[in-house]
Structures are given as structure tokens and as C-alpha cells.
N, C-alpha and C positions, 0 to 999 in steps of 0.2 A: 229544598232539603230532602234528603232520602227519608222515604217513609218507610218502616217497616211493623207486620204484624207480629205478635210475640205473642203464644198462648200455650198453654200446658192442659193437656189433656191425656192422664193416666193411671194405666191400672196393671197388675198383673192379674190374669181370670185362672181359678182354681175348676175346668169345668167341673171336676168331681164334688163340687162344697155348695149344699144346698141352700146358702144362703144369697138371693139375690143381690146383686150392687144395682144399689138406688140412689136417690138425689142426698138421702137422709146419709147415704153411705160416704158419700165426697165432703157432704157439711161436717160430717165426724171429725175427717180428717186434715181437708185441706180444700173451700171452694172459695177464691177469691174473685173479685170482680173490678174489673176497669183500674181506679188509681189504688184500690187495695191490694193488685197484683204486689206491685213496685213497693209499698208500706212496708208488707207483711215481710218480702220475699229480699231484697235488696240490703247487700250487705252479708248477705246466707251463702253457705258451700254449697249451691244449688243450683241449676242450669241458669233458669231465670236468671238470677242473678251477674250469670255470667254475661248472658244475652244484656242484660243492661247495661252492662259495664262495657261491655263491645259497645253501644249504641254510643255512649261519649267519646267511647275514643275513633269512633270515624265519622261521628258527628250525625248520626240519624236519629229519626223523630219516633219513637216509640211507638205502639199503639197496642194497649193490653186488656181486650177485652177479658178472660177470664183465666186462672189457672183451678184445675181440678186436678184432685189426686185423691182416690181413696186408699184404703187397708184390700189387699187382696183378701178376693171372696169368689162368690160364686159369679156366674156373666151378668156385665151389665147388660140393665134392663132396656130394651126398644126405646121406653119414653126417656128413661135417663140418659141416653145417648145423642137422642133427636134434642132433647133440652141443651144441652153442654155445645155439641157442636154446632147447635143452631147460633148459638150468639157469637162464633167465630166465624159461620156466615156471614148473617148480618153487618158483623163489623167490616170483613171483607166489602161488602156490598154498598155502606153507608159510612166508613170512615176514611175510605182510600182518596184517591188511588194508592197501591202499594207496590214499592218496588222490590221486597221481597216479604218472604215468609218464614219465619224461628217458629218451632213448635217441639217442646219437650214433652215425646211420647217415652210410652215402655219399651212397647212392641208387641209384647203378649196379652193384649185384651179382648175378648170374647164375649159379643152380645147376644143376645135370645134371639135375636135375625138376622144376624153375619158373624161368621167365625173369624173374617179380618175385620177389627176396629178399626187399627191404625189405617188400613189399606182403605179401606170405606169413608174415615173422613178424609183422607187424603186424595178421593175420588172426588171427595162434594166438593172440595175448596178448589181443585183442578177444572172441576167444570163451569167453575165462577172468577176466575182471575184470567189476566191472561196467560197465555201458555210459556210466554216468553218470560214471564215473572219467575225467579229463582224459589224453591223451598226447600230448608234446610230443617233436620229435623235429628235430636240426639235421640238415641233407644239404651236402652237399660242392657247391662251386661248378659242378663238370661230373657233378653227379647227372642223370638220365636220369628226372624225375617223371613217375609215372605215375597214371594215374588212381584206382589202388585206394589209393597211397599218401596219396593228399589224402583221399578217403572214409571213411581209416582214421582219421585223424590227425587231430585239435583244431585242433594250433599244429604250421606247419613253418615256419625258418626257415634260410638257406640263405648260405653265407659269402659276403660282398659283394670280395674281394680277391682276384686271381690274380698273384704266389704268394699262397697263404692265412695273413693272417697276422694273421686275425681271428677265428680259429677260437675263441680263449678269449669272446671279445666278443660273439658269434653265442651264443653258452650260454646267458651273464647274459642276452642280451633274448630269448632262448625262456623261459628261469627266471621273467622278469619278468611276462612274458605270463602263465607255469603260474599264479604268486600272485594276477595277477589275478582269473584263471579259478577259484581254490580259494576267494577271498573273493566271487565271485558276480558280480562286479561286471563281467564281460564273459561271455558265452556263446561261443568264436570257433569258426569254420569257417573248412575249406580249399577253396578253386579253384584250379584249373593250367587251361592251356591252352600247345597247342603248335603249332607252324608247321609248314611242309611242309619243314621241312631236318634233315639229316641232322647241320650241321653248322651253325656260323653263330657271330654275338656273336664274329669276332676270336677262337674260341677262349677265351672269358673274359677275357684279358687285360686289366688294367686299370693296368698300371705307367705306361700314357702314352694320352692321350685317343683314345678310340676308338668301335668300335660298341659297347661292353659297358658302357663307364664311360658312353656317352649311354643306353642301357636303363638302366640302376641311377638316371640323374640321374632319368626318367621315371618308377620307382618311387615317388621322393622327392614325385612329385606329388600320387599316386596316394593315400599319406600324407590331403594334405587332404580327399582325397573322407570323407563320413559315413560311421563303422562298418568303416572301412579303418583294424586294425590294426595290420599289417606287409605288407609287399611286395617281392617277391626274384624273382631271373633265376637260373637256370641257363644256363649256355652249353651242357649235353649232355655228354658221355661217346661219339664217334661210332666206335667201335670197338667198339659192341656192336650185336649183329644180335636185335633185340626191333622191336615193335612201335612203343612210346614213343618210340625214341633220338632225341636230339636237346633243341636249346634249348627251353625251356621259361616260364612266367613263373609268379607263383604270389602268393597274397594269401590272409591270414589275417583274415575279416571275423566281425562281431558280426553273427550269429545266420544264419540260413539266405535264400540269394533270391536267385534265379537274374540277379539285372541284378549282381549282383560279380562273377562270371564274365567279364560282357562287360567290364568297367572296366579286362582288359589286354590285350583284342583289340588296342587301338595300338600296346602295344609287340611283339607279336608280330609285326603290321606293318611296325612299325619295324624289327626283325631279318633280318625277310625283305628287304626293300627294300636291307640294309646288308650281306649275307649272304655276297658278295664280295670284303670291305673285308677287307683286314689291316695289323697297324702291324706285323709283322714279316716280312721278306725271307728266305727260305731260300737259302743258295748249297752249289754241288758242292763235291765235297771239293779239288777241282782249286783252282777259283776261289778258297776260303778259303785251301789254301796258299797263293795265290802274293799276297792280300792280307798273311799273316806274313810271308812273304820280303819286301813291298815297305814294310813299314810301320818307320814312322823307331824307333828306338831308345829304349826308356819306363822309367819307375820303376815301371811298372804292367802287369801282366799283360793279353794278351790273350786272352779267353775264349771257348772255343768250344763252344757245343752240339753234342752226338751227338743234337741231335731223336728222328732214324729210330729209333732203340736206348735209348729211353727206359723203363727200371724202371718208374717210376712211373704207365706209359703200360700195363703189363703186356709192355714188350719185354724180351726174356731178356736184358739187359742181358751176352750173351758176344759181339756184333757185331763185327766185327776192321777192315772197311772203313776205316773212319777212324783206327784203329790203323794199319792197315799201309799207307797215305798216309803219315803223320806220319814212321813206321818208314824208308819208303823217300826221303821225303823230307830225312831226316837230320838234321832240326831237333834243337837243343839246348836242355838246361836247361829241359824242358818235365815239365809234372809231369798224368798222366793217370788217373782216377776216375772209374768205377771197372770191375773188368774181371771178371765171375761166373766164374769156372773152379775148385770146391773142389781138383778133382784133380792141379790145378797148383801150387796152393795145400800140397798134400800132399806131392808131390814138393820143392818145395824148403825144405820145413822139414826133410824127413828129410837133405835135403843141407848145412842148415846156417846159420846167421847168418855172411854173410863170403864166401857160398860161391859160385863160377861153375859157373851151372846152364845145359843146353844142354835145351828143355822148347818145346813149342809149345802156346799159350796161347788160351783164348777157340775160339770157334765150334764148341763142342760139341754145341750142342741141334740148331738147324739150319743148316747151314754156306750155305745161301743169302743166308743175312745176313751172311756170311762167315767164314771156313771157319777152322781154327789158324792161328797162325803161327808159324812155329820161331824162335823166338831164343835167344841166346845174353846172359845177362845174367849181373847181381853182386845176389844177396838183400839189401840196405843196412836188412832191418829186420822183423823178426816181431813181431805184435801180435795180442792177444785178439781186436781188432775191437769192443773194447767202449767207449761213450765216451755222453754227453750230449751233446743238441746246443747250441750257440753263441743260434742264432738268426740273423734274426730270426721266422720260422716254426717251432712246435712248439718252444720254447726248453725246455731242462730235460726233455725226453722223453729217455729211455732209448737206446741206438742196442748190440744186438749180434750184428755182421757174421759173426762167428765169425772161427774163424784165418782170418786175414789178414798180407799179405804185399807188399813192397814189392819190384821187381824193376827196376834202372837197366838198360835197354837204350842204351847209347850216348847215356847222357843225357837218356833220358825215364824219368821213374820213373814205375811203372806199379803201382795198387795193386790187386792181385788180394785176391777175395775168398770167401770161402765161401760167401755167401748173399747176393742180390739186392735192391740200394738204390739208391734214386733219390741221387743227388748234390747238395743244393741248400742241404747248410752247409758252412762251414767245417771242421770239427771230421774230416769223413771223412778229410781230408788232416794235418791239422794235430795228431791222435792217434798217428800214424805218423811226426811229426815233421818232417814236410812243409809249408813255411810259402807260401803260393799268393802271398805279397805277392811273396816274391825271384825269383819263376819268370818266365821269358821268356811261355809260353806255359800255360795250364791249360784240360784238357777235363773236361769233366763230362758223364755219361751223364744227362740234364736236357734237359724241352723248354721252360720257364720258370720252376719253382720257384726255378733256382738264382739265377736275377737278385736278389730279397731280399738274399744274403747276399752274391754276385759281385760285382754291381754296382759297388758302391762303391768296390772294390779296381780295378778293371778300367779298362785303357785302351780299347778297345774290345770288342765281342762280338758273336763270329758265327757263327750258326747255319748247321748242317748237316745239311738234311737230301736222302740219295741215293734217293726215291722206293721203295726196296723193306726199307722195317724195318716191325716190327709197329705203329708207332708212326708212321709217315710219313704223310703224308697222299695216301694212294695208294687213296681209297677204291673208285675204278671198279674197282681193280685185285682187291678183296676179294669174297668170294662175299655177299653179302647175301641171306637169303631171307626175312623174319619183317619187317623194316623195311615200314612203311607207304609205300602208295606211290602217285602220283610224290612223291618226295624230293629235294632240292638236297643234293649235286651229282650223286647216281645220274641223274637225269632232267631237270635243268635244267642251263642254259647251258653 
């Protein structure tokens, strides 16, 4: 029977976020191990999952030593790194032989000893299998490719959806590919190529026609050239200070020759030419309230990004600015997610389910994102923080926040949390017993994922971003030194 290794190991790295990713950081989130991969993970709009569901249907024998994924943060740490990919050594080394290799990376992960992750484990596992063995590996829409990663790698393929909500779908056609590669019948190679921006592709977005979804239509063409595989765009990751950072494009051809390469110099082109374009308008916090104050009366909530203070962006998601707007603005019946403070979190459990706690909340890490704020609230609700998500991104994945805590400030219930999550399903709210359909107003600490599941609830949505969060796009404002360079918008227009 074909053997095959299946392991997830990922992260997006914020270098600018001085918080390190530890071991403590992936158990947060997501570190399973051997048959708890396949438990936890199987049955989920999830790579993995995909990877397994390929393995029944061409009959191969699994082998899943770990999946890891944390909350973007600051670079994982040397030992955290050497832990994680050591036991996909190992299994390499002591469960094979293997006749290929499934690995659901990001792309964008950065360690305190090498600013390629992906490329570095993709190095150790190269130097331990043999060469002729296939590895196929998905990256996340804003992976950050870099040149070692395509030289390392067979087959990449990379989610086409911003939010991702094709993550399962991206698996089966990397899986597809591996099958064909194991029955002989394709040889494939990787090329990337990348532009001079730091940033570009609209950010990924692809909820409404734009630069990203016109790069992706340009892949589709790419399709009929000869010995062209697959073909995929990254929009970049630009919050990381490498070499690579930035959009990218990428194709998986039969057999080796240097003229596939050139076959996505257009869309590179294309990016850069479009590189300015956005389908999304940021407004100040000012502006956004006084659109909720003027907007007529709904059955539908209006939704608002915390862009700047975006989790899933690696922002410490404790950012208060937009809190203490809302706070001071006095809006009601607003329900707000989510707010990282454990310590606040602690105090009002010991004070009670029921209880008026007087606590100032949020901007612990660095108060320039802004700083606590003291209120004065009623706890309306303790919970595990543990729940599955809804969908429609990552459906059936695991979600545990830790204690978590619901705190009505004059009508905003605010859900504080132990541990750092992007907001972009339902379920963060709705476990707490928070229903986002009856709410006047709902925030999400979210710079697009949450449209997926928002959306559709929502009578309008608007994004916030105050130019100084980890997460804003304030990139002159950031130190860059390692970024290639001139780079759009370090050096251009």
C-alpha cells in the first residue's frame, strides 16, 4: 500500500509583534498529535481533512505525526520550531518508508534563526527522504513564497478565496496532483516569481471583483498553456520584514524549463500595474460612528472591522481605540469580539456570574494601540471559550479561547478572552449566548475573514482602520530592513 506523511505545520509571523510563538502558543490553538490529527481534524473544511479524504480514495495508508497551527504572533521561537519539525522527522525516519509527503504550511512563518520556515523545514525533510519521493504542500493565500520553497517542493498549491473557504478544496487538488505524480504519469515542478511590492492584489480579496479575483481569472488561462499543471497567486503577507515579502504567483509544470517561469511574468505585471486598486475603504473611528448614529433603523446588524487590531494579522488583539469610541460614544445593544485581557478575565470570574465588577480592560501589551479602560460592568456570562466553528471557513475545526467572559458595559457586551482569536464566525459570539442577528451594532477584531460568516447577517459593514495597529496598513510607518528593495509602497508612489 502507498504510504504517505500528512503533517501541518503553521503560522503567519507578525515580525513587527513582540510577542513570541512558543509551544504554549500552538497548544492555544491548535497542536495535535499522531491519531489525534485525524479525531480532531477529519470531517473539517480544513486541508488535513482533505489530505485524508484523498488517502481513501486512492487507497493510501496515512501517517500523521502532528498538526500545529498557532494565532499569528511574533517569530516562532528556535526551540519551538526544532520541537514541532522534529517529530516530522522522526516519523520520516522511523515510520516509512514513504512514498510521498502532504504538508499544510502557511508560507509566511518567521523564526528567531531563519526567516524562511517553510523553506527550512522543507530543507530537513529533503535531506532525509529520498529525493525521488514527491512533496506536496498547500500555503495560505497571503504566504510570502519564496524561492527555496518552490526548489524544495514538487506540487504547491495555494487557497484561491479571501476569506478562505477553500482551504478543504486546495488539499483534494494538491492530493490529486500527489496521485498523479505517484503513478508516474506527471513529473511536476515549481516556479514563483514576485514583483517589486510589498503589497498589492487588493490584499487577496476576492468577495467582490477586483485585482486578485482578475490575477486568479489570468491563472485560469495559464491552465491551457502545455505541461501547466496548476497555477495560484499569492497576495503576500506584508507585515513581515524578509527578503520575499509580498505578492507572488506560482505554477506547478511537468518537468523542468526555464520558459514556465516566464509564463507568469503578466500576472506579475498585472499586480503591479493594479497595485493601488482597492475594493475596500477604510474610515476613522469618528467617521464610522457618526455613519451608526446616522443610519435608519434595521433588522440587521451593522458590522464593524477593528482592521488595525486584527488577531489574525498577528495584532494583540487588547487594542481599546475602537473600544473606548463606542464606550464614549454610548451606543447601545452593541455586542463586541473579541477583547485578549486573561487578567480581566480572572478577576471577574473570581467576582462572580451576576456580579458588577469595576476592572479596566484591554491594552496590556502595548498601550500605544491603546492603553485600559476602566469600566464599570455586569459579568452576564462565564464560558469555557470552547466551541466548533459554524462556518463557512474552517467549519467543524475545534475553537479553545480559554475562560472567557462576557462583560455588559452600558449595553455593549464585550467578550473578553484568555487567548488571542481572530473573529470571523459566528459561534465566538453565539457560545456565549450572544445572538449577532438581534444586535444593533457588532465588532469583530477581523480585517476580512469575517465577511464569510458576517456578511450575510449584516446590514451594512465598515471597516476601521486608525493607521497605528499592528495590523493597519501604515507600512512607511514600520521599520523594514531585510525587504528587497525599491518596493511599492516603501519606494513607490
Amino acid at each position: 500500500m502507498t504510504r504517505v506523511l500528512i503533517a501541518g505545520f503553521m503560522h503567519e509571523t507578525n515580525t513587527f509583534s513582540q510577542l513570541p510563538t512558543t509551544l504554549e502558543s500552538y497548544r492555544a490553538r491548535g497542536l495535535f498529535y499522531n491519531d489525534e490529527v485525524s479525531q480532531r481534524l477529519k470531517g473539517t473544511k480544513t486541508e488535513i481533512a482533505g489530505f485524508l479524504d484523498s488517502c481513501e480514495k486512492f487507497g493510501w495508508d496515512p501517517v500523521t505525526p502532528v498538526y500545529a497551527n498557532a494565532t499569528p504572533s511574533g517569530k516562532v521561537t528556535k526551540d519551538t520550531f526544532e520541537a514541532i519539525s522534529s517529530i516530522i522527522i522522526t516519523s520520516l525516519e522511523n515510520d516509512g518508508p514513504f512514498d510521498g509527503v502532504l504538508l499544510a504550511l502557511h508560507g509566511a512563518m518567521v523564526c528567531t534563526h531563519v526567516d524562511d520556515g517553510e523553506g527550512e523545514l522543507l530543507r530537513l525533510i529533503k535531506e532525509r527522504v529520498n529525493p525521488d519521493i514527491p512533496i506536496a504542500i498547500t500555503l495560505d493565500l497571503h504566504a510570502n513564497v519564496t524561492d527555496e520553497m518552490a526548489r524544495l517542493s514538487d506540487i504547491i498549491v495555494i487557497y484561491r478565496t479571501y476569506p478562505h473557504i477553500d482551504q478543504y478544496e486546495i488539499a483534494i487538488e494538491a492530493a490529486d496532483l500527489m496521485n498523479r505524480t505517484l503513478k508516474r504519469e506527471i513529473k511536476p515542478r515549481c516556479y514563483v516569481r514576485r514583483g517589486k511590492m510589498l503589497d498589492g492584489a487588493d490584499h487577496g480579496r476576492t468577495t467582490v471583483p477586483g485585482p486578485m479575483t482578475e490575477a486568479l481569472s489570468s491563472t485560469k488561462d495559464l491552465l491551457k498553456s502545455p505541461g501547466i499543471l496548476s497555477a495560484s497567486v499569492a497576495a503576500g503577507f506584508p507585515w513581515v520584514d524578509i527578503h520575499d515579502t509580498g505578492p507572488s504567483a506560482v505554477i506547478v509544470a511537468n518537468g523542468d524549463s526555464p520558459s514556465y517561469a516566464k509564463l507568469v511574468d503578466p500576472i506579475i505585471a498585472q499586480l503591479f500595474e493594479s497595485r493601488s486598486r482597492t475594493t475596500v475603504n477604510s474610515l476613522s473611528i469618528e467617521n464610522a460612528l457618526k455613519i451608526v448614529e446616522d443610519s435608519p433603523s434595521s433588522n440587521k446588524p451593522i458590522v464593524i472591522s477593528d482592521f488595525a487590531d486584527n488577531p489574525g494579522g498577528g495584532g494583540y488583539g487588547d487594542g481599546t481605540h475602537l473600544l473606548r469610541g463606542i464606550i464614549e460614544a454610548k451606543l447601545k445593544n452593541v455586542a463586541f469580539g473579541t477583547l485578549y485581557d486573561p487578567s480581566a478575565v480572572e478577576i471577574c470570574i473570581q467576582q462572580g456570574l451576576g456580579a458588577h465588577v469595576v476592572v479596566a480592560i484591554g491594552g496590556k501589551i502595548d498601550p500605544k494601540y491603546g492603553g485600559p479602560v476602566p469600566v464599570t460592568g455586569k459579568v452576564t456570562a462565564v464560558t469555557d471559550g470552547k466551541f466548533n466553528l459554524d462556518g463557512p471557513m474552517m467549519a467543524g475545526t475545534p475553537v479553545d479561547m480559554g475562560p472567557t467572559v462576557v462583560l455588559d458595559v452600558d449595553g455593549i457586551e464585550i467578550i473578553v478572552t484568555s487567548q488571542r482569536y481572530q473573529v470571523f464566525d459566528l459561534m465566538y459570539f453565539k457560545h456565549a449566548r450572544i445572538d449577532p442577528n438581534k444586535k444593533k451594532v457588532v465588532v469583530v477584531k477581523s480585517a476580512h475573514h469575517f465577511r464569510a460568516a458576517y456578511a450575510p447577517i449584516s446590514s451594512q459593514i465598515l471597516v476601521v482602520d486608525i493607521g497605528s495597529g499592528l495590523t493597519s496598513r501604515n507600512y512607511k510607518k514600520l521599520s523594514y530592513e531585510k525587504v528587497r528593495r525599491p518596493v511599492y509602497p516603501l519606494d513607490f508612489d
